[in-house]
Biopython code that builds the backbone (N, CA, C, O; Angstrom):
import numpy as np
from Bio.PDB.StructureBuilder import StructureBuilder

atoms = [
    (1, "UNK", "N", (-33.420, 165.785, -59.156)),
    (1, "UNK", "CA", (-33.884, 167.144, -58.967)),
    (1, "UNK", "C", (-32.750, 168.028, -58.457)),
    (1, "UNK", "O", (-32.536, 169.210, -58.726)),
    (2, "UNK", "N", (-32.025, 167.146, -57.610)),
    (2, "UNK", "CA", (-30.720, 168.231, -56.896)),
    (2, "UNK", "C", (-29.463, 168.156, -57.709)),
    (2, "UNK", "O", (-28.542, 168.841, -57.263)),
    (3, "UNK", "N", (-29.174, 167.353, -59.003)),
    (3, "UNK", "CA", (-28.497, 167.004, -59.494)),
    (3, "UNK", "C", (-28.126, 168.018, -60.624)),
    (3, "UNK", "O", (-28.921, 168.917, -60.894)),
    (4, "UNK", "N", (-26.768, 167.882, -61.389)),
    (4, "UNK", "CA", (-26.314, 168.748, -62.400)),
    (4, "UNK", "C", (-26.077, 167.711, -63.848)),
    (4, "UNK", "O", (-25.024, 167.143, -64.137)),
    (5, "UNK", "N", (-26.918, 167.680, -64.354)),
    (5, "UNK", "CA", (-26.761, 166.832, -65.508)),
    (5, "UNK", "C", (-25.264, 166.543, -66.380)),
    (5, "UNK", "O", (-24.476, 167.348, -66.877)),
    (6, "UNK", "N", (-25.259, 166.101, -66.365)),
    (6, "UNK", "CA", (-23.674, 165.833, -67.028)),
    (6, "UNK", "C", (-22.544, 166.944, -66.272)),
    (6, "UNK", "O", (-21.631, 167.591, -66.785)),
    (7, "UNK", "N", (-22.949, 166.880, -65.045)),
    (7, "UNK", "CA", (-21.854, 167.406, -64.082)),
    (7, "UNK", "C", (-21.923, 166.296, -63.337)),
    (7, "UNK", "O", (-22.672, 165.332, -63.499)),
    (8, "UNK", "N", (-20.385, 166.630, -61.784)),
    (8, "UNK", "CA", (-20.213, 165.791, -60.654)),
    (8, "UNK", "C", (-21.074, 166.065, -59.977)),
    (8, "UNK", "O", (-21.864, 167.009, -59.992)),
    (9, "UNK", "N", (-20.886, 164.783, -59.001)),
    (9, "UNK", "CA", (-22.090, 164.929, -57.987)),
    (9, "UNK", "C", (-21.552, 166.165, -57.034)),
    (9, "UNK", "O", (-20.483, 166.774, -56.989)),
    (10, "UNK", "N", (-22.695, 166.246, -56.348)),
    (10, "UNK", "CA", (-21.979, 167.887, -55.775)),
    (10, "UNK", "C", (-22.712, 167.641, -54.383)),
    (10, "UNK", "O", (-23.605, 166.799, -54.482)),
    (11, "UNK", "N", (-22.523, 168.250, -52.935)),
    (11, "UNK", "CA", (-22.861, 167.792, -51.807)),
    (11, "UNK", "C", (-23.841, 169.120, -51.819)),
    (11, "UNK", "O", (-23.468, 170.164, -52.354)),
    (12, "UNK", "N", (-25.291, 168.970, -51.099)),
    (12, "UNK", "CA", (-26.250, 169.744, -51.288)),
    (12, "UNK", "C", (-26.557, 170.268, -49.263)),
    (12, "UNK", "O", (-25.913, 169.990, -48.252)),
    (13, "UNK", "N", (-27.430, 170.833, -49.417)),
    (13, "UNK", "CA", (-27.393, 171.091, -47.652)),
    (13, "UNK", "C", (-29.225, 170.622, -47.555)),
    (13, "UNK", "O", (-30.045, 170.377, -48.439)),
    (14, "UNK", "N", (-29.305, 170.647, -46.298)),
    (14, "UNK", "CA", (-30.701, 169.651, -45.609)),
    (14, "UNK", "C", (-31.163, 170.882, -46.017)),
    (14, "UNK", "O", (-31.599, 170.532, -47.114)),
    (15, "UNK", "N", (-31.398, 172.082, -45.955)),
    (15, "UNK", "CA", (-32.306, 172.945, -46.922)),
    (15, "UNK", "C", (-32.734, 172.881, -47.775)),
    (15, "UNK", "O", (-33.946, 173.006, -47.945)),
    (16, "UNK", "N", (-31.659, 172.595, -48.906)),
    (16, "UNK", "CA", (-31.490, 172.456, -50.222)),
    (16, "UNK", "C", (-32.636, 170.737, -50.468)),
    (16, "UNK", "O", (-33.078, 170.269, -51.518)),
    (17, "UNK", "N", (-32.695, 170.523, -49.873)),
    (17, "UNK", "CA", (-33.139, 168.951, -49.741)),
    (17, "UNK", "C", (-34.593, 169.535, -49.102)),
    (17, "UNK", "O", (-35.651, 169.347, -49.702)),
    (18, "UNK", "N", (-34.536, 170.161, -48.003)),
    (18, "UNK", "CA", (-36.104, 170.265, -47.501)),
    (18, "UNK", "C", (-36.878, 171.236, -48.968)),
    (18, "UNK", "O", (-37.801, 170.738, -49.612)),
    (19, "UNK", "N", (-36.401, 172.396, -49.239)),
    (19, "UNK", "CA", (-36.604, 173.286, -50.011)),
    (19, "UNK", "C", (-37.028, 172.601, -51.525)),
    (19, "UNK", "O", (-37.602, 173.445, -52.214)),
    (20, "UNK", "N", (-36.926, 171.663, -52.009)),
    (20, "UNK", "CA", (-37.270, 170.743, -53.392)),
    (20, "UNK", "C", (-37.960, 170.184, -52.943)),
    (20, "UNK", "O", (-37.889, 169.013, -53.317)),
    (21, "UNK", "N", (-39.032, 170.445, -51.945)),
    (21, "UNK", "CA", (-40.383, 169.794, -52.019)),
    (21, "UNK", "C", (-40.555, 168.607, -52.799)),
    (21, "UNK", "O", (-41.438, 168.478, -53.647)),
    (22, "UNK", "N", (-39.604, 167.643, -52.470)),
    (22, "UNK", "CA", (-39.523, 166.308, -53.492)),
    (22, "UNK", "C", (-40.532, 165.103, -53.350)),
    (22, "UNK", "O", (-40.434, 164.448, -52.312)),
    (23, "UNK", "N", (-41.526, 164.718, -54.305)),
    (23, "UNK", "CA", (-42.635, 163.801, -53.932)),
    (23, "UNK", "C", (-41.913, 162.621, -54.123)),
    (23, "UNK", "O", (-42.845, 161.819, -54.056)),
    (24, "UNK", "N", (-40.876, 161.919, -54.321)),
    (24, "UNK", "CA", (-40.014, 160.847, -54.278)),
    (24, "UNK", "C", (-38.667, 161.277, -53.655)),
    (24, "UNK", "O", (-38.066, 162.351, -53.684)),
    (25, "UNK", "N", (-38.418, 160.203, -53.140)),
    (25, "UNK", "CA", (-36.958, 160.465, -52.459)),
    (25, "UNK", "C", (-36.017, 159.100, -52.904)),
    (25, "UNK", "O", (-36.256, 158.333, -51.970)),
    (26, "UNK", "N", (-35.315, 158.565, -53.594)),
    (26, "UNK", "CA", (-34.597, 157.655, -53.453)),
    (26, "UNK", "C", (-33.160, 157.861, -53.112)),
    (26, "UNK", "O", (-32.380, 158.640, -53.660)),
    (27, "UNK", "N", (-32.967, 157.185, -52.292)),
    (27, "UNK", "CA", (-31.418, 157.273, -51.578)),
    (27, "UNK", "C", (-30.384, 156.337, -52.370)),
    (27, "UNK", "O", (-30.519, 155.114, -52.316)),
    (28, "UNK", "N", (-29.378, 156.914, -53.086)),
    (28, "UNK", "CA", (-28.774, 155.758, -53.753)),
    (28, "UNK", "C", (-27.360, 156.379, -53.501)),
    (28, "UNK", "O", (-26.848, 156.928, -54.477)),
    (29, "UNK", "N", (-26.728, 156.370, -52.442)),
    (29, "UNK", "CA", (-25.333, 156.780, -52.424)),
    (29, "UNK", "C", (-24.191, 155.489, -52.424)),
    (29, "UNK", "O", (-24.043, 154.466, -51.755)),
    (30, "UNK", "N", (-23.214, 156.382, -53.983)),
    (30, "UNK", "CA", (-22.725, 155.583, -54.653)),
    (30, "UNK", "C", (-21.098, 154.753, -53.480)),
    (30, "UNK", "O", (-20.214, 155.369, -52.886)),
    (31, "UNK", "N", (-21.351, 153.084, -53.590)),
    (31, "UNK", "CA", (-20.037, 152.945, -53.090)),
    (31, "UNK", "C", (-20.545, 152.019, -51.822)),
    (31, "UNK", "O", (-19.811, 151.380, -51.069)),
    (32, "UNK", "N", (-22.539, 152.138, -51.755)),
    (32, "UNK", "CA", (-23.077, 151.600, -50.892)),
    (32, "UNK", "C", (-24.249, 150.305, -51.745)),
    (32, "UNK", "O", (-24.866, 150.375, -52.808)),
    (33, "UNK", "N", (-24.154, 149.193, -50.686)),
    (33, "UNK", "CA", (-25.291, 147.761, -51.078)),
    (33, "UNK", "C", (-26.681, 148.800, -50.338)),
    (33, "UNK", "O", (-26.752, 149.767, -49.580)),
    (34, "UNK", "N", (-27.573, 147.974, -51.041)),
    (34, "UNK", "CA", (-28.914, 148.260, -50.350)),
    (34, "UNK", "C", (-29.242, 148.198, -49.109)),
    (34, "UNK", "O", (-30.065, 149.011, -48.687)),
    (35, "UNK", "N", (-28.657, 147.189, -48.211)),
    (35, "UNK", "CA", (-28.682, 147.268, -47.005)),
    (35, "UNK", "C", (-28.076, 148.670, -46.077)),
    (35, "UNK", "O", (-28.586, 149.102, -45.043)),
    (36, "UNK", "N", (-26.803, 149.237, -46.809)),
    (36, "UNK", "CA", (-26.423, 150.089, -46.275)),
    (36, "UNK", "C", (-27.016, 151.625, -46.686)),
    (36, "UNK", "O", (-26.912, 152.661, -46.028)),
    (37, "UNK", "N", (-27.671, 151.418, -47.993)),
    (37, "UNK", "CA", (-28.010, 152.554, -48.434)),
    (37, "UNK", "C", (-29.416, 152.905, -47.579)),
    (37, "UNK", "O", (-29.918, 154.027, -47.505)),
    (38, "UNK", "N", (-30.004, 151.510, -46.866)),
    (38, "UNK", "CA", (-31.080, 151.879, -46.112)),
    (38, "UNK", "C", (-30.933, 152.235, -45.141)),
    (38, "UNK", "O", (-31.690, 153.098, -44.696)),
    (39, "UNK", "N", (-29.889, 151.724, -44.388)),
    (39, "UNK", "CA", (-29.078, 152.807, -43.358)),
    (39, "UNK", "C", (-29.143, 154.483, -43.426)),
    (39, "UNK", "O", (-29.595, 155.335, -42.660)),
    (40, "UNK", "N", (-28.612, 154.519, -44.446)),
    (40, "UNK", "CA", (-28.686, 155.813, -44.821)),
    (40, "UNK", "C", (-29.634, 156.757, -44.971)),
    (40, "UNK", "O", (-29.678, 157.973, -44.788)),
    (41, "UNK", "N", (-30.613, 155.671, -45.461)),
    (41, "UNK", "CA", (-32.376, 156.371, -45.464)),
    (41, "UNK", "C", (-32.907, 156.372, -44.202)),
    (41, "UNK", "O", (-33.797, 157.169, -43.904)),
    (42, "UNK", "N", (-32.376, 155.406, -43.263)),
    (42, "UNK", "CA", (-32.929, 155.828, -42.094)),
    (42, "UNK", "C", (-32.261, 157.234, -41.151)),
    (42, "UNK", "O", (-32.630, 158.130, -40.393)),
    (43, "UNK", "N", (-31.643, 156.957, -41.486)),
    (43, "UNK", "CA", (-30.637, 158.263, -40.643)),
    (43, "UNK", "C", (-31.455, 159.448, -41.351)),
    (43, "UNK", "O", (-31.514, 160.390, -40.561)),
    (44, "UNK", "N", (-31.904, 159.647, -42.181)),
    (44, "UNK", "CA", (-31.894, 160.696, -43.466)),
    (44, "UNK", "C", (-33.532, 160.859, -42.494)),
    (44, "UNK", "O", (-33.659, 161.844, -41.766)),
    (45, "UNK", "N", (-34.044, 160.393, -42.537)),
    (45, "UNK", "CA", (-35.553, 160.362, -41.394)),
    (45, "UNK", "C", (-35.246, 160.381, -40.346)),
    (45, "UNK", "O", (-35.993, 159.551, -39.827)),
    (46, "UNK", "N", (-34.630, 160.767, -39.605)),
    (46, "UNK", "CA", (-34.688, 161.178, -38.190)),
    (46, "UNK", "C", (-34.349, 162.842, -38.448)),
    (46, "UNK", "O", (-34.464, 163.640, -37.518)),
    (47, "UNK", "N", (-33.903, 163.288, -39.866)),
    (47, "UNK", "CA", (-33.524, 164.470, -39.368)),
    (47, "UNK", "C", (-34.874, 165.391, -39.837)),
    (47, "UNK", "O", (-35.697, 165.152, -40.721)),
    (48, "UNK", "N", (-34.798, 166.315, -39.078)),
    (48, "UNK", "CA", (-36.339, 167.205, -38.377)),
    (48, "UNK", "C", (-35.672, 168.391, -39.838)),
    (48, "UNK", "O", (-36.390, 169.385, -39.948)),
    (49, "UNK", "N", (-34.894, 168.365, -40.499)),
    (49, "UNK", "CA", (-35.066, 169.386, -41.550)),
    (49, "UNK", "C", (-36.059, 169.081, -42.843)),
    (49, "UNK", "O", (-36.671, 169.865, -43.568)),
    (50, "UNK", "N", (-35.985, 167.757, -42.847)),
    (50, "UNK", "CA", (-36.810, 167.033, -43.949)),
    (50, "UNK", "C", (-38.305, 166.695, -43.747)),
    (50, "UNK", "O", (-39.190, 166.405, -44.552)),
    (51, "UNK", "N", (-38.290, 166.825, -42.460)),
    (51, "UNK", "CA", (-39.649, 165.871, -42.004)),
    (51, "UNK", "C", (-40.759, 166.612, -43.126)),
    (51, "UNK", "O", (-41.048, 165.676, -43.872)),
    (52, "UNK", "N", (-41.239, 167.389, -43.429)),
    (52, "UNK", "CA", (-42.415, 168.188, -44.449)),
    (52, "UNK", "C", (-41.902, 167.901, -45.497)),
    (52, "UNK", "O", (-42.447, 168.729, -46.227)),
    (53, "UNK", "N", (-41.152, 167.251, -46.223)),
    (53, "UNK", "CA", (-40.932, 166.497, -47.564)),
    (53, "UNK", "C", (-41.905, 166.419, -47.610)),
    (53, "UNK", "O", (-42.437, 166.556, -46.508)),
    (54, "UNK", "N", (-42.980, 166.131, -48.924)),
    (54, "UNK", "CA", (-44.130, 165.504, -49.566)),
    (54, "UNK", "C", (-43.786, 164.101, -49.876)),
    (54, "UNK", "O", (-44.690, 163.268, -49.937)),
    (55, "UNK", "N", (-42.808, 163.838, -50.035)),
    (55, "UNK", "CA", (-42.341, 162.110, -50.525)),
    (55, "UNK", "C", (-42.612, 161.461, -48.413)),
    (55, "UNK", "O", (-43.539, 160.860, -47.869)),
    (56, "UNK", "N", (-41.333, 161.986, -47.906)),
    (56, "UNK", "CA", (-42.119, 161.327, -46.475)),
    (56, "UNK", "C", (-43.306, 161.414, -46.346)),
    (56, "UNK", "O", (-43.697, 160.255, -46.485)),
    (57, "UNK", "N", (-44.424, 162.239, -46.111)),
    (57, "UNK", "CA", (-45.756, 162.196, -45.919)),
    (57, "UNK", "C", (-46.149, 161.026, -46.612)),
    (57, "UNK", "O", (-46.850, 160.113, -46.177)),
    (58, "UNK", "N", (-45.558, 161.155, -47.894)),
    (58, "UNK", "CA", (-46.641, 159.896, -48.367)),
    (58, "UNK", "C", (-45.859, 158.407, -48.885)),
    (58, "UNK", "O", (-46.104, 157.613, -49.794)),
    (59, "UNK", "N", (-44.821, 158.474, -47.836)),
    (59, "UNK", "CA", (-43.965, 157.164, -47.293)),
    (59, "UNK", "C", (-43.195, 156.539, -49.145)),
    (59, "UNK", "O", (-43.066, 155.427, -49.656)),
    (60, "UNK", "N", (-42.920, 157.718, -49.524)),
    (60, "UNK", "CA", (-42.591, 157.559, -50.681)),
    (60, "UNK", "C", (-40.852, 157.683, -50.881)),
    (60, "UNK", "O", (-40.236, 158.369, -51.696)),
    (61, "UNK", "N", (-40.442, 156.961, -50.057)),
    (61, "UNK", "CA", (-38.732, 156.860, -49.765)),
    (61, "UNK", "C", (-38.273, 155.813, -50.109)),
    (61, "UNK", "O", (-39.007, 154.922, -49.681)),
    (62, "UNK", "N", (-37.176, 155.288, -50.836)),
    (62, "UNK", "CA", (-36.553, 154.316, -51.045)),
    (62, "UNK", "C", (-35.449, 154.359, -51.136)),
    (62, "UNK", "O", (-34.880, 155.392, -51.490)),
    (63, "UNK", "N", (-34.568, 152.824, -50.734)),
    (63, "UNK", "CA", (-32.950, 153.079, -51.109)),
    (63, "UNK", "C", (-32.419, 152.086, -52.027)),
    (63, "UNK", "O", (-32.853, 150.942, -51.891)),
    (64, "UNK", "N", (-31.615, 152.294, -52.877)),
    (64, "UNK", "CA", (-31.556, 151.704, -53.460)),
    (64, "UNK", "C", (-29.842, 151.062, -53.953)),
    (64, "UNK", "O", (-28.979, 151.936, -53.875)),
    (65, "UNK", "N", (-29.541, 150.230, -54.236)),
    (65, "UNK", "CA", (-27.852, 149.722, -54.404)),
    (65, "UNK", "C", (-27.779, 150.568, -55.367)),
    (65, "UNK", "O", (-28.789, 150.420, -56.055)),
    (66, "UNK", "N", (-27.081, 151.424, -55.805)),
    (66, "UNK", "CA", (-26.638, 152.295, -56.554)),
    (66, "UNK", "C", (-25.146, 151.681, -57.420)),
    (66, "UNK", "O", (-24.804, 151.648, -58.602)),
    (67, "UNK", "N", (-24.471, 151.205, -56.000)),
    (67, "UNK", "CA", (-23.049, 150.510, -56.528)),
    (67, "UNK", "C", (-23.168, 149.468, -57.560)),
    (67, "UNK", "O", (-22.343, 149.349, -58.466)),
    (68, "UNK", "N", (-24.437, 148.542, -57.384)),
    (68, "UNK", "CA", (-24.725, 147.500, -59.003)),
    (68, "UNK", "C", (-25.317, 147.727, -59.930)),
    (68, "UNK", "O", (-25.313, 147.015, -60.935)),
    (69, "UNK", "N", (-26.319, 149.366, -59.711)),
    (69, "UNK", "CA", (-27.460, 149.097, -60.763)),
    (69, "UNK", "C", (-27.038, 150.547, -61.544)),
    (69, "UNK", "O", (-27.324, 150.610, -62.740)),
    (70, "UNK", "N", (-26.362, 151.726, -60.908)),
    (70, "UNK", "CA", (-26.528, 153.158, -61.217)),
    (70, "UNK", "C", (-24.846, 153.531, -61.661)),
    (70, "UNK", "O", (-24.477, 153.936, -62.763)),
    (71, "UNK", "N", (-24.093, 153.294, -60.607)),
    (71, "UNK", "CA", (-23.064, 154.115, -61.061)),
    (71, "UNK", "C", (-21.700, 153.473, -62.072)),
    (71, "UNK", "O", (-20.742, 153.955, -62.676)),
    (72, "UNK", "N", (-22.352, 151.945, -61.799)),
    (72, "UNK", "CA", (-21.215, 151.286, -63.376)),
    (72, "UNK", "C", (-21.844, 151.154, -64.331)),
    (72, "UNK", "O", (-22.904, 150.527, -64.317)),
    (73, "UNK", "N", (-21.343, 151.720, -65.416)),
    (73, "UNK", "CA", (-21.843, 151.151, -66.996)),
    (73, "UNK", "C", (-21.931, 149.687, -66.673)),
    (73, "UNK", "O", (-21.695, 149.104, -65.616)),
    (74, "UNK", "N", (-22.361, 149.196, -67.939)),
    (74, "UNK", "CA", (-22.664, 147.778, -68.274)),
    (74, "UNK", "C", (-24.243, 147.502, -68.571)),
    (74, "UNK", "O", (-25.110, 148.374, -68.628)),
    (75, "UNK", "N", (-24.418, 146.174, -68.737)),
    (75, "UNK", "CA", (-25.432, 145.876, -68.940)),
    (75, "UNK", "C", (-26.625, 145.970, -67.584)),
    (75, "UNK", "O", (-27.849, 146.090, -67.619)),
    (76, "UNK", "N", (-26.004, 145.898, -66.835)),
    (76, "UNK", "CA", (-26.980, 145.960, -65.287)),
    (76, "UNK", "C", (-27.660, 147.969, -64.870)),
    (76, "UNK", "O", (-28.456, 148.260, -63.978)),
    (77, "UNK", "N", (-26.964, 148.992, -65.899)),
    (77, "UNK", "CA", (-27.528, 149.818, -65.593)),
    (77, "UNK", "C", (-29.008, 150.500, -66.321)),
    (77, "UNK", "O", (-29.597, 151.563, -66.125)),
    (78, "UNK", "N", (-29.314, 149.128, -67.402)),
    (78, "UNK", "CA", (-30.995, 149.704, -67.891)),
    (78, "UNK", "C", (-31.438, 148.709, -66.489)),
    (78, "UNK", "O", (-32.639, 148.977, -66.530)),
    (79, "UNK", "N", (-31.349, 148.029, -65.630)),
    (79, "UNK", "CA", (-31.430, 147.079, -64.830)),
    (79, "UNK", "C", (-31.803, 148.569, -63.503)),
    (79, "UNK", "O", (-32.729, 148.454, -62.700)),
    (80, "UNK", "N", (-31.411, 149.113, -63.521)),
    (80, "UNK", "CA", (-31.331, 150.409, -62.806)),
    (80, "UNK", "C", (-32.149, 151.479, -63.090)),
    (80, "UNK", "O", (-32.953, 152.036, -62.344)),
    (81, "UNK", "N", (-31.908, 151.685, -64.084)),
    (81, "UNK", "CA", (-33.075, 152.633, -65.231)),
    (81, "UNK", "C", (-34.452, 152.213, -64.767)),
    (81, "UNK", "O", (-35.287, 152.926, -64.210)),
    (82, "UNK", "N", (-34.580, 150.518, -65.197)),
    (82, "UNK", "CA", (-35.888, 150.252, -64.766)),
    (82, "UNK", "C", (-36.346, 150.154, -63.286)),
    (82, "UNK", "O", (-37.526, 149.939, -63.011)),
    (83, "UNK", "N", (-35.472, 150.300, -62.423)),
    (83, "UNK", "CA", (-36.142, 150.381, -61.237)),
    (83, "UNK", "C", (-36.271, 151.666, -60.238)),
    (83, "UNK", "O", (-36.822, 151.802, -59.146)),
    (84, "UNK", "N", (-35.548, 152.528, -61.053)),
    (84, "UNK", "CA", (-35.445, 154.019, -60.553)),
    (84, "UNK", "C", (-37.126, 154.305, -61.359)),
    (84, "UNK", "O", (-38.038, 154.886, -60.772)),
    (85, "UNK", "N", (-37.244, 153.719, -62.870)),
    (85, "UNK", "CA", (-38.879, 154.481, -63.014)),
    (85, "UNK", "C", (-39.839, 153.201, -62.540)),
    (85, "UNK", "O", (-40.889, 153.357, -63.164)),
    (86, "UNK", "N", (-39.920, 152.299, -61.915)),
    (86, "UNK", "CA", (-41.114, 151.492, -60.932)),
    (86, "UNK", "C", (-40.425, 152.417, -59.997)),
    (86, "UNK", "O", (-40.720, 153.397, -60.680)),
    (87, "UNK", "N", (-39.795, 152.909, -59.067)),
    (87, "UNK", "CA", (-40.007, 153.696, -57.984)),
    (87, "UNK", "C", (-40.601, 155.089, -58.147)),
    (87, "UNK", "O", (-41.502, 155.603, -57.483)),
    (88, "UNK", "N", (-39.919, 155.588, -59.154)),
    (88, "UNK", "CA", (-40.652, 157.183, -59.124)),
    (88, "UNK", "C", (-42.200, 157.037, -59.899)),
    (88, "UNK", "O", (-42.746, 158.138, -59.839)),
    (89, "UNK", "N", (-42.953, 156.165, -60.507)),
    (89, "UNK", "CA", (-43.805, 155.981, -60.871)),
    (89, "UNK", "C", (-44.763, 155.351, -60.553)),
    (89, "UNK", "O", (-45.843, 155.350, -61.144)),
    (90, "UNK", "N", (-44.339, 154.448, -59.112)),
    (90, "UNK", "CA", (-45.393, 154.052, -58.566)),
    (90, "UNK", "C", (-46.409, 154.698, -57.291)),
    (90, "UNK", "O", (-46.141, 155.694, -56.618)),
    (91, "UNK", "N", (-47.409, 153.996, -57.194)),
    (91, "UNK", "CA", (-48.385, 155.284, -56.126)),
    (91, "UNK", "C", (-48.102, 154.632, -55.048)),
    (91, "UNK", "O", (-48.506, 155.035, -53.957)),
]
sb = StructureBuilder()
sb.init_structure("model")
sb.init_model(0)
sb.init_chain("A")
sb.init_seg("    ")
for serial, (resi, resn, name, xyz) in enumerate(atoms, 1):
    if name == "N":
        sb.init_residue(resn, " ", resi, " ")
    sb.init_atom(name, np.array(xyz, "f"), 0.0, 1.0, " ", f" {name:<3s}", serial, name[0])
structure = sb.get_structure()
């Protein structure tokens, strides 16, 4: 949603993030394992700009390894594909 399609990633502000009323949130920052990317999701919930997200309310946050499944080609990124839509598609 915050993204530029066939552009770079671009750094957005906690507005810009509260303001997209986003009913999914997945955290996948590239360069990070899942363990750390949940780090990241936790930090990302403590901050009081986001808290009225519609995805927090309805505990609809996830993080995800980005570094194996999203940001290298290969065969492991329909591996990615498919788990970015079981996250944004599930209730």
């Amino acid at each position: 949603m915050l993204g530029h399609p066939g552009g770079r990633s671009a750094e957005v502000s906690w507005t810009e993030v509260a303001e997209s009323q986003a009913e999914v949130l997945i955290v996948a920052p590239c360069g990070f394992d899942e363990a750390a990317a949940r780090a990241q999701l936790d930090d990302l919930l403590t901050r009081p700009e986001v808290a009225g997200l519609p995805a927090i309310a309805a505990g609809r946050v996830h993080a995800i390894d980005a570094d194996a499944y999203v940001v290298r080609p290969g065969p492991r990124l329909v591996d990615g594909v498919e788990q970015l839509t079981r996250l944004i598609h599930s209730s």
